[in-house]
Each structure stands twice: as C-alpha cells, then as structure tokens.
BABADO-548815 format. One record per residue (C-alpha): x, y, z; residue number from 1; residue in three letters. Coordinates in pm, 1 decimal, always signed. Example, Ala and Ser with C-alpha at 12.3 -4.5 7.8 and 13.67 -1.06 7.14 Angstrom:
<nodes>
@c1 +1230.0, c2 -450.0, c3 +780.0, resi 1, resn ALA
@c1 +1367.0, c2 -106.0, c3 +714.0, resi 2, resn SER
</nodes>
This chain:
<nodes>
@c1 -397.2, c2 -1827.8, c3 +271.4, resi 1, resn UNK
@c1 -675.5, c2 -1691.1, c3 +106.0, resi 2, resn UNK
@c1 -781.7, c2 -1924.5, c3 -125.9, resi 3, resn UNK
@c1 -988.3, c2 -2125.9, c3 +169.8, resi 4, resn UNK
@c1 -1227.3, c2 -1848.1, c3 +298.7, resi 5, resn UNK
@c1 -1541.3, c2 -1930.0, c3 +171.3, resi 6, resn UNK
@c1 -1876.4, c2 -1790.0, c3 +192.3, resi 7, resn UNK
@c1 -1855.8, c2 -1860.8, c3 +600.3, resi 8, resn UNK
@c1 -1556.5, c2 -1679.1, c3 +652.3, resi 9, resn UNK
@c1 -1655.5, c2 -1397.3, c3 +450.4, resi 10, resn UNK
@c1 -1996.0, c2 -1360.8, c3 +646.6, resi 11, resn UNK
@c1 -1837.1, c2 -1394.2, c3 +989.1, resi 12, resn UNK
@c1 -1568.7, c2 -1095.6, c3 +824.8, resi 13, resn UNK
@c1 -1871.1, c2 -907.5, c3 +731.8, resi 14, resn UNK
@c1 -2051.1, c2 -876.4, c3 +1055.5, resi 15, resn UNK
@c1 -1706.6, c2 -794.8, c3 +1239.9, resi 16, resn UNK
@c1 -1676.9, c2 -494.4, c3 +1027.2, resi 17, resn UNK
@c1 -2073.8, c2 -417.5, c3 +1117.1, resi 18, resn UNK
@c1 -2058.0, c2 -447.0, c3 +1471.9, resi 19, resn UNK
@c1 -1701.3, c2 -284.6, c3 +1449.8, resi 20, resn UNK
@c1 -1841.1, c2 +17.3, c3 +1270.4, resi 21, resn UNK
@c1 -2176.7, c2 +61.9, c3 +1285.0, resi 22, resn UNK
@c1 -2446.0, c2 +69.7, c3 +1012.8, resi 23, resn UNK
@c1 -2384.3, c2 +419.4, c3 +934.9, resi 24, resn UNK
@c1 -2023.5, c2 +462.5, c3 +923.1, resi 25, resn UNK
@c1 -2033.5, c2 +175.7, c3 +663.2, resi 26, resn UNK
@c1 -2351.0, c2 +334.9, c3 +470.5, resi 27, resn UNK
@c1 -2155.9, c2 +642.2, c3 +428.7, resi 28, resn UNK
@c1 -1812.4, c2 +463.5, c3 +332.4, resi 29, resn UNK
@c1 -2020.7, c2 +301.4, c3 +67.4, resi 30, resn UNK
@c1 -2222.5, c2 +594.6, c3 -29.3, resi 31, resn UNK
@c1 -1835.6, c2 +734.4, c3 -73.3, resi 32, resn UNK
@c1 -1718.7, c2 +478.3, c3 -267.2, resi 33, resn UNK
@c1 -2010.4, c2 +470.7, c3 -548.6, resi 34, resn UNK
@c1 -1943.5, c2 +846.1, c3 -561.0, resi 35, resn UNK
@c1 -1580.4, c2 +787.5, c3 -659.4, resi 36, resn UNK
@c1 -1679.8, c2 +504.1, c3 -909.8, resi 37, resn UNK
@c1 -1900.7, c2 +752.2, c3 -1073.6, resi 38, resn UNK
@c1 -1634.0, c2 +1012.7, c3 -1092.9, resi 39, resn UNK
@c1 -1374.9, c2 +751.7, c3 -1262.6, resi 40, resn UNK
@c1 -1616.0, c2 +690.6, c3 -1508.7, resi 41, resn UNK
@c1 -1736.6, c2 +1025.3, c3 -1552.6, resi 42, resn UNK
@c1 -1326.8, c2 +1100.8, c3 -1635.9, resi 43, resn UNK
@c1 -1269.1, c2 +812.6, c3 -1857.0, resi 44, resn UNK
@c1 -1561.9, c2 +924.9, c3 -2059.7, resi 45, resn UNK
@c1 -1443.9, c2 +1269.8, c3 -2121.7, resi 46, resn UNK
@c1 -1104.6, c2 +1136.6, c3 -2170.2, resi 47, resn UNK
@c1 -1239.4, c2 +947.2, c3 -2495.9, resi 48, resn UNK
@c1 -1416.2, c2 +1190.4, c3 -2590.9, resi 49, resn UNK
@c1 -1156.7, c2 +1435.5, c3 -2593.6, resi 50, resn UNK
@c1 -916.2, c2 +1169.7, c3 -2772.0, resi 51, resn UNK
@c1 -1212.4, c2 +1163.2, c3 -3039.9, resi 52, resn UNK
@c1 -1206.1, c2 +1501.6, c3 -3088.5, resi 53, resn UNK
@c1 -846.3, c2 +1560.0, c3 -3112.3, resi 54, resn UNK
@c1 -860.7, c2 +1283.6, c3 -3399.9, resi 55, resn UNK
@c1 -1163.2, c2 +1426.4, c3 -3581.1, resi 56, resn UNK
@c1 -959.6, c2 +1782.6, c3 -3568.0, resi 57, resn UNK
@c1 -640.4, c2 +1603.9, c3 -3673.9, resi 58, resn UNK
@c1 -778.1, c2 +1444.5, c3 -3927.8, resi 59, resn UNK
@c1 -975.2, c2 +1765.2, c3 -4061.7, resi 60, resn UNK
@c1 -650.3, c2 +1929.4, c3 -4036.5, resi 61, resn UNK
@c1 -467.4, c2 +1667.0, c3 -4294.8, resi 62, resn UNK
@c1 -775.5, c2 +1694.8, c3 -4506.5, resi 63, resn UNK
@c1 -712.7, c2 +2114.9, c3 -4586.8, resi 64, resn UNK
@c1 -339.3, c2 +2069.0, c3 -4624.3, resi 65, resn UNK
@c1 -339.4, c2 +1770.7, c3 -4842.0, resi 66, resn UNK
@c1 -382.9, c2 +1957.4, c3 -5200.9, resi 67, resn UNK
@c1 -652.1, c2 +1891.1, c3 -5464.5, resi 68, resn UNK
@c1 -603.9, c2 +1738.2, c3 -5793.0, resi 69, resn UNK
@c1 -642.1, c2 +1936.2, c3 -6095.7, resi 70, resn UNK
@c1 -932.9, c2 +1833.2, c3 -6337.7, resi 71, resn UNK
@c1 -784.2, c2 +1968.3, c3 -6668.5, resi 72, resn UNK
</nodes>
C-alpha cells in the first residue's frame, strides 16, 4: 500500500499536516524530537563508556590477583 507514494503523495501529506497544525505546533514537535535524539545519544555514550570502564577495572582487577613469577 505503501510502496506507491512517491514524492507527490508525500508533499500533498506534508502540507495536510501544516495546514492541520500550524507552523508552530510542528516547529515545537520537531524542536522536541531533536531534543530526544540528543538525549538517546547522550545515554548510549555514557553507556559505553561505563562498559569501558567496568572492563578497564576488571581487567586491572585480574592483573593484581594473577601472581608474579619468581626470578630465582
């Protein structure tokens, strides 16, 4: 069904949703959405880094209980 929209059909939908709306309901939608985008990304950032830092510790960790050969 919608494989045969086009760039016609998608023009005609996006003026609907102007004159439905209005200019700034839309603006501010948008303005909402980019603000949510950022946040996701924001998170996913401080997600790896945390993973990072839970390896580096982890690993750290192995490295003072694994024990030392003697050089005798």
């Amino acid at each position: 069904m919608l494989n045969n929209i086009g760039l016609p059909g998608i023009l005609l939908i996006a003026v609907v949703v102007l004159v439905l709306f209005g200019r700034g309901k839309i603006s501010g939608l948008m303005g909402e959405v980019g603000k949510g985008i950022t946040s996701f990304k924001k998170g996913i950032n401080e997600g790896k880094a945390e993973l990072e830092e839970a390896e580096q510790e982890a690993v750290s960790d192995v490295k003072d209980v694994t024990p030392e050969k003697d050089k005798s």
